[in-house]
MMTF fields as JSON, N, C-alpha, C and O atoms, coordinates in Angstrom:
{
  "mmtfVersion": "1.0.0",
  "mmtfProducer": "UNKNOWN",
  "numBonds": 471,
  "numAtoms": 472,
  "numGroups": 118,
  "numChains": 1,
  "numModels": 1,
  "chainsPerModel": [1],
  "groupsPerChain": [118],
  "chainIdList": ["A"],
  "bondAtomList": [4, 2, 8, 6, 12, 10, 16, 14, 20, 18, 24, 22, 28, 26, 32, 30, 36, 34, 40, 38, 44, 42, 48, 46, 52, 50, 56, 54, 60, 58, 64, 62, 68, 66, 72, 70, 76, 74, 80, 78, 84, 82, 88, 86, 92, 90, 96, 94, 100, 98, 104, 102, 108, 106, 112, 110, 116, 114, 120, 118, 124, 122, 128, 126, 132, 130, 136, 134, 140, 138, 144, 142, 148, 146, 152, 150, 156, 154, 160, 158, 164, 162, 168, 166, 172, 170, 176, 174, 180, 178, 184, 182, 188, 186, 192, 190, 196, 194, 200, 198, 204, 202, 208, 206, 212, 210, 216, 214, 220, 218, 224, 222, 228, 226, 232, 230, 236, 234, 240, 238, 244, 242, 248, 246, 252, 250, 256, 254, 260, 258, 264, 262, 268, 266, 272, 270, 276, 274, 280, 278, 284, 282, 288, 286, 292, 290, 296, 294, 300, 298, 304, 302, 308, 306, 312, 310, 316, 314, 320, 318, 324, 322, 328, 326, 332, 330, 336, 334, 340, 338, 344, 342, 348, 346, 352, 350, 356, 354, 360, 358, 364, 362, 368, 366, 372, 370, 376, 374, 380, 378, 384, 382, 388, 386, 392, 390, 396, 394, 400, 398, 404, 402, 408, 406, 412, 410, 416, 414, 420, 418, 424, 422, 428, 426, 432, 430, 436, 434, 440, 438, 444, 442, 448, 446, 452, 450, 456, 454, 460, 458, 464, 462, 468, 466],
  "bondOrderList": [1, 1, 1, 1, 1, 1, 1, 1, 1, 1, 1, 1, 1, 1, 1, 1, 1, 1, 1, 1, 1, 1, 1, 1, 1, 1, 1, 1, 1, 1, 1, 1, 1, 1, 1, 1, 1, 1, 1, 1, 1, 1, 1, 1, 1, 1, 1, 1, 1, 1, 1, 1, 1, 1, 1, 1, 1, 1, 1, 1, 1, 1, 1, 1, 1, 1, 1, 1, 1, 1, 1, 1, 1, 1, 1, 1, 1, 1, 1, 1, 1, 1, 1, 1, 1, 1, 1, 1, 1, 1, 1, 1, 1, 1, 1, 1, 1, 1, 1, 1, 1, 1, 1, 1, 1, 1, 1, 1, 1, 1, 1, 1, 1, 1, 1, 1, 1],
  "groupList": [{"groupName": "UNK", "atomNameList": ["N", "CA", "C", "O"], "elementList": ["N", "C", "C", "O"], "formalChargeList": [0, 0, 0, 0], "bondAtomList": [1, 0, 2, 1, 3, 2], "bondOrderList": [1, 1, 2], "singleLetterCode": "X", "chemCompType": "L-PEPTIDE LINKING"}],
  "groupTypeList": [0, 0, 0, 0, 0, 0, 0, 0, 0, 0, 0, 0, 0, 0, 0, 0, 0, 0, 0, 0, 0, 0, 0, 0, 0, 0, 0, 0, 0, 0, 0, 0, 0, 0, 0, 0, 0, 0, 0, 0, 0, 0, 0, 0, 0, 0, 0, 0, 0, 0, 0, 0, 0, 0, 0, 0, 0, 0, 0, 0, 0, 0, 0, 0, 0, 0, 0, 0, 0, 0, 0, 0, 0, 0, 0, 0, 0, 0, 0, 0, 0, 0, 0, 0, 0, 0, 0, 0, 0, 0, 0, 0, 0, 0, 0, 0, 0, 0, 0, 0, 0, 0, 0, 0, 0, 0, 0, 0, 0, 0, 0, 0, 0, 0, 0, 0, 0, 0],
  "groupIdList": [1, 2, 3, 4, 5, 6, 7, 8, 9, 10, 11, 12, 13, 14, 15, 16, 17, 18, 19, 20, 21, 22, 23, 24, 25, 26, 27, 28, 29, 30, 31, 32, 33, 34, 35, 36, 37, 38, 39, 40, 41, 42, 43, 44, 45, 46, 47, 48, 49, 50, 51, 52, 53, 54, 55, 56, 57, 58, 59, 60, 61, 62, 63, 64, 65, 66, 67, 68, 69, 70, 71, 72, 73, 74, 75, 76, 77, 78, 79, 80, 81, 82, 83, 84, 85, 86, 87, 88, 89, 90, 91, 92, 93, 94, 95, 96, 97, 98, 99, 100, 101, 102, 103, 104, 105, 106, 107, 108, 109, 110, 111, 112, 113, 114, 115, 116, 117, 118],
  "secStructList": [7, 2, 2, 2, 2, 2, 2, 6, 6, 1, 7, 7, 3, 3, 3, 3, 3, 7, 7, 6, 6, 7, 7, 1, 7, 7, 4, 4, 4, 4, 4, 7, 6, 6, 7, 7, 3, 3, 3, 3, 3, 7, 7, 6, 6, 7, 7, 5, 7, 7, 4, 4, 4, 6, 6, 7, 7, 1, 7, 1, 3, 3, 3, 3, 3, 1, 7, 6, 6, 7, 7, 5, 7, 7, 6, 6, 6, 1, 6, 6, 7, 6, 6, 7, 7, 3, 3, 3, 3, 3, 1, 7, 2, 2, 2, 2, 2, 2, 6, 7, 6, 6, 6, 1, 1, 1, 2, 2, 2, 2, 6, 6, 7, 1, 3, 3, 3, 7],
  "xCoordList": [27.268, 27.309, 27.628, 28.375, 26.986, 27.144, 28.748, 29.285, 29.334, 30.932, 31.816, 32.764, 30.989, 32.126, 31.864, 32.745, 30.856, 30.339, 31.065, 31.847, 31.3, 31.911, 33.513, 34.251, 33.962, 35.011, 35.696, 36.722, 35.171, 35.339, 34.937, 35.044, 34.44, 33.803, 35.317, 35.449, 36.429, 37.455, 38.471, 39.616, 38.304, 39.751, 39.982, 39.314, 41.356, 41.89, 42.834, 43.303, 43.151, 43.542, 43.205, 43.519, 42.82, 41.803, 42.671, 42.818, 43.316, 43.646, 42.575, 42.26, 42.269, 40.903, 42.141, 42.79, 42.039, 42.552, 40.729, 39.96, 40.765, 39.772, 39.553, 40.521, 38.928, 38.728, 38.333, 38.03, 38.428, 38.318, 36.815, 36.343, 35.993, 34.559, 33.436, 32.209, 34.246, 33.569, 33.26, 34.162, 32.516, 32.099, 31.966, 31.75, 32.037, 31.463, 32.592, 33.222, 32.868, 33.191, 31.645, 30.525, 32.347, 31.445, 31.052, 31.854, 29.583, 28.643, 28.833, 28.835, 29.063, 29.134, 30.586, 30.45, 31.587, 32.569, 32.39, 33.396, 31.295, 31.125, 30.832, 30.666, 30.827, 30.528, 31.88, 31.873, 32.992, 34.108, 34.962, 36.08, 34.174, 34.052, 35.818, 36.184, 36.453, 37.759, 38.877, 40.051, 38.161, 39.402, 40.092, 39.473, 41.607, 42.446, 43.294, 43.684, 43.384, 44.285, 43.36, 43.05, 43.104, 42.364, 43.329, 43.72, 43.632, 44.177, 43.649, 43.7, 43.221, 42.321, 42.868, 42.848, 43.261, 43.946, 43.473, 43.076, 43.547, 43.029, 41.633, 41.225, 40.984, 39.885, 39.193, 38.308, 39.507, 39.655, 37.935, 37.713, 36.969, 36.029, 35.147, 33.917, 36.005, 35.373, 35.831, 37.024, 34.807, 34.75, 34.69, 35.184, 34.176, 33.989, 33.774, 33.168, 34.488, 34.316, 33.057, 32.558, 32.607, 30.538, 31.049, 32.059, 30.011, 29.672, 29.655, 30.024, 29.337, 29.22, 30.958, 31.014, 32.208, 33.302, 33.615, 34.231, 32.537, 32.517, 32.144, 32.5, 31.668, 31.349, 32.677, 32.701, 33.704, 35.068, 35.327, 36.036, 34.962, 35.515, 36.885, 37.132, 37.781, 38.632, 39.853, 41.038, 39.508, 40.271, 41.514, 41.437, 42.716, 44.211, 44.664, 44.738, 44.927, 45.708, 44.33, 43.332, 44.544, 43.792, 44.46, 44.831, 44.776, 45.877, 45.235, 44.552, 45.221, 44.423, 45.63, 46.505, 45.324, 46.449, 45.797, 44.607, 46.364, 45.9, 44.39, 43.747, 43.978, 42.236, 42.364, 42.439, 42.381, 42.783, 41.608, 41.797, 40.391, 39.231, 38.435, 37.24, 39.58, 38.945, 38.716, 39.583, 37.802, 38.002, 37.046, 36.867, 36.56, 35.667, 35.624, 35.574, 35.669, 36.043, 34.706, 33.949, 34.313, 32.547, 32.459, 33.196, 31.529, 31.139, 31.762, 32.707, 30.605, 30.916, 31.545, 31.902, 32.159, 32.284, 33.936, 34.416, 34.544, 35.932, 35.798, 36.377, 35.066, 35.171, 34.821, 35.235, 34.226, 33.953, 34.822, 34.551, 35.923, 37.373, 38.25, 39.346, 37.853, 38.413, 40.037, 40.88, 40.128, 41.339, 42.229, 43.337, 42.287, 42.436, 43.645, 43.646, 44.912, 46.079, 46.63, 46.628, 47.13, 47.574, 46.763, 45.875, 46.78, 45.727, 47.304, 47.895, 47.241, 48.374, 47.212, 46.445, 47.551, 47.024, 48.17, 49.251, 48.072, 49.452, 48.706, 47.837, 49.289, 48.713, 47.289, 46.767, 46.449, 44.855, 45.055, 44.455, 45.775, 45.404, 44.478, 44.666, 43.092, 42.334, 42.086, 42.172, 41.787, 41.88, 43.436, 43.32, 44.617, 45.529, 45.101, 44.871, 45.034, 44.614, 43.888, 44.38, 42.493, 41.797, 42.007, 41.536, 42.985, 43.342, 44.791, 45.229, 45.111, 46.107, 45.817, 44.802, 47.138, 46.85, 46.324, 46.717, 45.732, 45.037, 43.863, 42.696, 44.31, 43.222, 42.496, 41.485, 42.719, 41.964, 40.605, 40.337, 39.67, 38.159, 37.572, 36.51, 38.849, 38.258, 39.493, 39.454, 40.288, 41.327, 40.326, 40.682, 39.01, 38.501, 37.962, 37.307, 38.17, 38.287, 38.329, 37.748, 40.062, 41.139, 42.361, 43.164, 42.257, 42.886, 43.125, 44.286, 42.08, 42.621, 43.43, 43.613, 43.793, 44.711, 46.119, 46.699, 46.499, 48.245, 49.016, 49.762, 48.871, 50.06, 49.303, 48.701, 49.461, 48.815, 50.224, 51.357, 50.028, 51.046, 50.76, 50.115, 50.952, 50.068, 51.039, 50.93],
  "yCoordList": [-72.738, -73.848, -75.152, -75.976, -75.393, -76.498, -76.846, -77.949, -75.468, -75.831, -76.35, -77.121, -75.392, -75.914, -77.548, -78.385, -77.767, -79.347, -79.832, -80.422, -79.962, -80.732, -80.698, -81.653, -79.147, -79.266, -80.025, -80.699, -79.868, -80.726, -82.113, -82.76, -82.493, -83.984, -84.774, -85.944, -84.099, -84.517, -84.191, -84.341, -83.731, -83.384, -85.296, -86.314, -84.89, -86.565, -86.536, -87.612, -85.553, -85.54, -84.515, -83.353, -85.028, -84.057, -83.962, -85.104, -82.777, -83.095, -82.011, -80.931, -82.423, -81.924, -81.474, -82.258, -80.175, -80.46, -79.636, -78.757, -80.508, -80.249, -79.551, -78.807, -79.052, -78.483, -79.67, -80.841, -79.023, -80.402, -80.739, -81.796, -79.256, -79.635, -80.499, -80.508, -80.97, -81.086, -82.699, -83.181, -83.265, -84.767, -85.442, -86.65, -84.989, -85.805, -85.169, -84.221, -85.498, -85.193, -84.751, -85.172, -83.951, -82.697, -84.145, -84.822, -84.206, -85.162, -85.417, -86.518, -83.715, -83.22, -84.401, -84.997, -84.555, -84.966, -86.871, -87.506, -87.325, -88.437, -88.712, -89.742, -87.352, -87.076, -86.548, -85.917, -86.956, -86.373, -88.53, -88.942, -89.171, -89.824, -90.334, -91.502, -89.59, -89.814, -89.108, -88.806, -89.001, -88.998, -90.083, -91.147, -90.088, -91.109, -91.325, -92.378, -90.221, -90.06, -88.482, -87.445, -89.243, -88.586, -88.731, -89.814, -87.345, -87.365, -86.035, -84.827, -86.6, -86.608, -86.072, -86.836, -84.952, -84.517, -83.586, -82.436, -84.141, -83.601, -83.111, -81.962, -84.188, -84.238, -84.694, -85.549, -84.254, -84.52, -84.799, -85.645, -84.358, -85.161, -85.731, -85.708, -86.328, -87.731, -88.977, -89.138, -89.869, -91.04, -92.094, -93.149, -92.005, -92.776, -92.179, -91.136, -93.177, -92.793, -93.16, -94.285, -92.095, -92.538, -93.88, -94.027, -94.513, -95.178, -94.692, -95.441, -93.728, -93.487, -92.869, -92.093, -93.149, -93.67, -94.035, -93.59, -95.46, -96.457, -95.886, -96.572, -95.043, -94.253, -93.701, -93.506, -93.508, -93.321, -94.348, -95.027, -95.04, -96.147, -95.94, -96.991, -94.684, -94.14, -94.6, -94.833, -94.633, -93.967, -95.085, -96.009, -94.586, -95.8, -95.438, -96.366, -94.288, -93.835, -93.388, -92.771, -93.796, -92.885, -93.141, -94.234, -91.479, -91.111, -90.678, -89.673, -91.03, -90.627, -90.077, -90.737, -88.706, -88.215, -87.774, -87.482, -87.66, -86.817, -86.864, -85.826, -87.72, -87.815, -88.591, -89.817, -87.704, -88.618, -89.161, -90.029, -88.99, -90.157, -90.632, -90.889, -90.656, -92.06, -93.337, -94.078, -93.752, -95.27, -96.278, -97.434, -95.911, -97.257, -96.387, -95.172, -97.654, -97.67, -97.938, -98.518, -97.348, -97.699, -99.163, -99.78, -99.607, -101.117, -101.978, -102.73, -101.36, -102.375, -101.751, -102.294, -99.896, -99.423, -99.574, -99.281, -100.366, -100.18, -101.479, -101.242, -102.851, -103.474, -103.291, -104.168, -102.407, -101.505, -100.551, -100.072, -100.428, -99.65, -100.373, -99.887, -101.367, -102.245, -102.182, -103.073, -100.186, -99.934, -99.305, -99.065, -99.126, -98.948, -99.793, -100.831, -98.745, -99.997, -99.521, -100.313, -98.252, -97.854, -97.344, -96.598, -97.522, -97.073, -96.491, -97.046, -95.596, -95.568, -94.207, -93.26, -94.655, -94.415, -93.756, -94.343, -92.6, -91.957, -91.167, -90.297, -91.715, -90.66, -90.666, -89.555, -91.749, -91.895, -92.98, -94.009, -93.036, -94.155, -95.22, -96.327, -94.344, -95.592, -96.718, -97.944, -95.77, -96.42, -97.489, -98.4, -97.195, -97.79, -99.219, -100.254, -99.109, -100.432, -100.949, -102.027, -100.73, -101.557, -102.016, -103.153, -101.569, -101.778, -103.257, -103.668, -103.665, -104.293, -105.634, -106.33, -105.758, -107.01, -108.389, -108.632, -109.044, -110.616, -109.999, -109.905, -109.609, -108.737, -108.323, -108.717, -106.81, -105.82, -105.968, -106.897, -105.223, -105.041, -104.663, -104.896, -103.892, -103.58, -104.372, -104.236, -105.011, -105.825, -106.348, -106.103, -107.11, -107.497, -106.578, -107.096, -105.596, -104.516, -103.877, -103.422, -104.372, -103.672, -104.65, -104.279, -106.063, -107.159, -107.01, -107.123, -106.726, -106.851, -105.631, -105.764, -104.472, -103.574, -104.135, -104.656, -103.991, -104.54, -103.787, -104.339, -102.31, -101.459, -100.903, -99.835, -101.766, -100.914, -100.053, -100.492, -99.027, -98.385, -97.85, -96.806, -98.113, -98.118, -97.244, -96.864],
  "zCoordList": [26.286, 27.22, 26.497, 27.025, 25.095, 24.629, 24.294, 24.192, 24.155, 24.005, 24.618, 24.468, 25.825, 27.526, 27.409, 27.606, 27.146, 27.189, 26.505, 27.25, 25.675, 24.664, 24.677, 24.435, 25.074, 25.525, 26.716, 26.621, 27.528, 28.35, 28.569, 29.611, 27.396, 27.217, 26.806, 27.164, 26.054, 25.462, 26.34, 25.913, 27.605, 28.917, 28.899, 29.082, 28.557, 29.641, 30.746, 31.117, 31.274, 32.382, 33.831, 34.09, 34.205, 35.501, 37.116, 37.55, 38.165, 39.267, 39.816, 39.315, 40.602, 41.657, 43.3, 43.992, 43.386, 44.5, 45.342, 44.953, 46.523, 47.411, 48.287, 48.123, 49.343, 50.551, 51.797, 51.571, 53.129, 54.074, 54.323, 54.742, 53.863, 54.163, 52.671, 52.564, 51.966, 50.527, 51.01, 51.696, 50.835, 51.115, 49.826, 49.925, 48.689, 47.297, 46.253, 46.723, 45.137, 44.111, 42.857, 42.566, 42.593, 41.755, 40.489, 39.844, 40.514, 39.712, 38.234, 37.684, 37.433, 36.313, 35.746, 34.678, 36.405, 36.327, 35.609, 35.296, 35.511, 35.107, 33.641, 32.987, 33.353, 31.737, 30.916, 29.859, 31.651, 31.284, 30.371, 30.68, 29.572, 29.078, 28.459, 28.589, 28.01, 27.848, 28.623, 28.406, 29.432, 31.007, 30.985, 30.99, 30.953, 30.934, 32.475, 32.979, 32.878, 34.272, 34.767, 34.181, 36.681, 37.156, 38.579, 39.016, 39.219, 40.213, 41.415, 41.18, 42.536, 43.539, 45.061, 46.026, 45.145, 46.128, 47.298, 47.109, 48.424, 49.854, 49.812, 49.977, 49.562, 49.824, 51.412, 51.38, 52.454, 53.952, 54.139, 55.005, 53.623, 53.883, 53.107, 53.143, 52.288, 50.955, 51.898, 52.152, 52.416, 52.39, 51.66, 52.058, 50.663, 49.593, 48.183, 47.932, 47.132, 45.869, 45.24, 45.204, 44.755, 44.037, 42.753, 42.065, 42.881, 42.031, 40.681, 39.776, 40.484, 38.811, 38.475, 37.52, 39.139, 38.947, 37.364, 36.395, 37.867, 36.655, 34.871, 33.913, 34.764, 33.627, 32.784, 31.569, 33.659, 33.554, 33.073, 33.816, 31.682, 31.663, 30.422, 29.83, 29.988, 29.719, 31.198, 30.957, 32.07, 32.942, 33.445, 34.255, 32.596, 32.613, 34.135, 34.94, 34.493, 35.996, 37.108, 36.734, 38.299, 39.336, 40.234, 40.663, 40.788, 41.973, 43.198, 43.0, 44.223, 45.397, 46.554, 47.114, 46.658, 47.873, 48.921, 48.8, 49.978, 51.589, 51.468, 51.309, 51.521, 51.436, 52.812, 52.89, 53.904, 55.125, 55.514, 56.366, 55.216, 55.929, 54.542, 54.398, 53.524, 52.439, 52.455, 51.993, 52.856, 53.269, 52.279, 52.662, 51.258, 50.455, 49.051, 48.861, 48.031, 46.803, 46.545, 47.323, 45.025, 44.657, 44.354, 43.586, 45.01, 45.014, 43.539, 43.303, 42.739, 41.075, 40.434, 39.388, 40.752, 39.547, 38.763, 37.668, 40.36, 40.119, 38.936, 37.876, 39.042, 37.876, 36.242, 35.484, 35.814, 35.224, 34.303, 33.202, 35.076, 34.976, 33.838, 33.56, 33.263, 32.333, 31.969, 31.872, 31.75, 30.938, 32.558, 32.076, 33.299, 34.471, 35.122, 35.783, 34.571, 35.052, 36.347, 37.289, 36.514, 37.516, 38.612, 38.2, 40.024, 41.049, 42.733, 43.659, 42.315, 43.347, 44.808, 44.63, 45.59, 47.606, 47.918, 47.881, 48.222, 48.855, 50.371, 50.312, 51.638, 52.955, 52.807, 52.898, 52.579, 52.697, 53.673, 53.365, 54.83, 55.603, 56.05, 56.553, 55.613, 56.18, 54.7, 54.621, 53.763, 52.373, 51.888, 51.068, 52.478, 52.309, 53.081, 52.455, 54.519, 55.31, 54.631, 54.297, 54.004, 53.385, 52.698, 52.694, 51.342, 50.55, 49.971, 48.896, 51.936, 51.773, 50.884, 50.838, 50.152, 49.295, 49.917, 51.058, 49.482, 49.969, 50.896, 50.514, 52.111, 53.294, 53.352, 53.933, 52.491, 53.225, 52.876, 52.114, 53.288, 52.882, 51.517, 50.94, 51.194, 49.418, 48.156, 46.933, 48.8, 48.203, 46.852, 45.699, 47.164, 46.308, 45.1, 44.196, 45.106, 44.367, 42.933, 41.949, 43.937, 43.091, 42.391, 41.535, 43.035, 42.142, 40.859, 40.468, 39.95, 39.221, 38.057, 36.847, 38.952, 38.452, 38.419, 39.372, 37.43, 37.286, 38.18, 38.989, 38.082, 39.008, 40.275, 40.381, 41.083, 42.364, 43.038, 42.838, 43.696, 44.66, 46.108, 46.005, 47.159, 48.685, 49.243, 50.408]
}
């Protein structure tokens, strides 16, 4: 066990594809410390990204697809994200609306990522 651990303590790139009944992302996943690019696909019933996000503080890319009722980003953890340049929303509609620049509800967010993509 201690291997898998460790092995997977050094993954830097992670794609999760989901099921429609899963509501959370798997916990274990916050210990994945030099994750550089994390990409997040059809997750149909994740509403929101957990807070311990922020532990990811490796994490340069995060890709969010068909997560059709994603709608809120973890409160503090997206500031946290330091190294965190690219954030691209593909077909997460409600998360895209929020997300609009100046506007939306979580705009305050995500400012300060250089490459956003909606």
């Amino acid at each position: 066990v201690d291997g898998i651990k460790e092995h997977c303590a050094s993954l830097r790139s992670l794609q999760l594809y989901g099921w429609p009944m899963i509501k959370s992302l798997p916990e274990q996943m916050q210990y994945l410390s030099k994750l550089t690019n994390l990409t997040i696909i059809r997750f149909d019933g994740l509403e929101a990204l957990p807070e311990w996000l922020g532990k990811l503080q490796s994490l340069q890319t995060l890709e969010l697809f068909a997560c059709k009722n994603l709608k809120y980003l973890p409160s503090t953890a997206m500031e946290c994200l330091a190294d965190l340049h690219t954030l691209r929303i593909n077909r997460c509609p409600h998360l895209k609306e929020r997300c609009t620049r100046g506007t939306g509800e979580e705009w305050p967010k995500i400012a300060h990522i250089p490459n956003i993509y909606l």
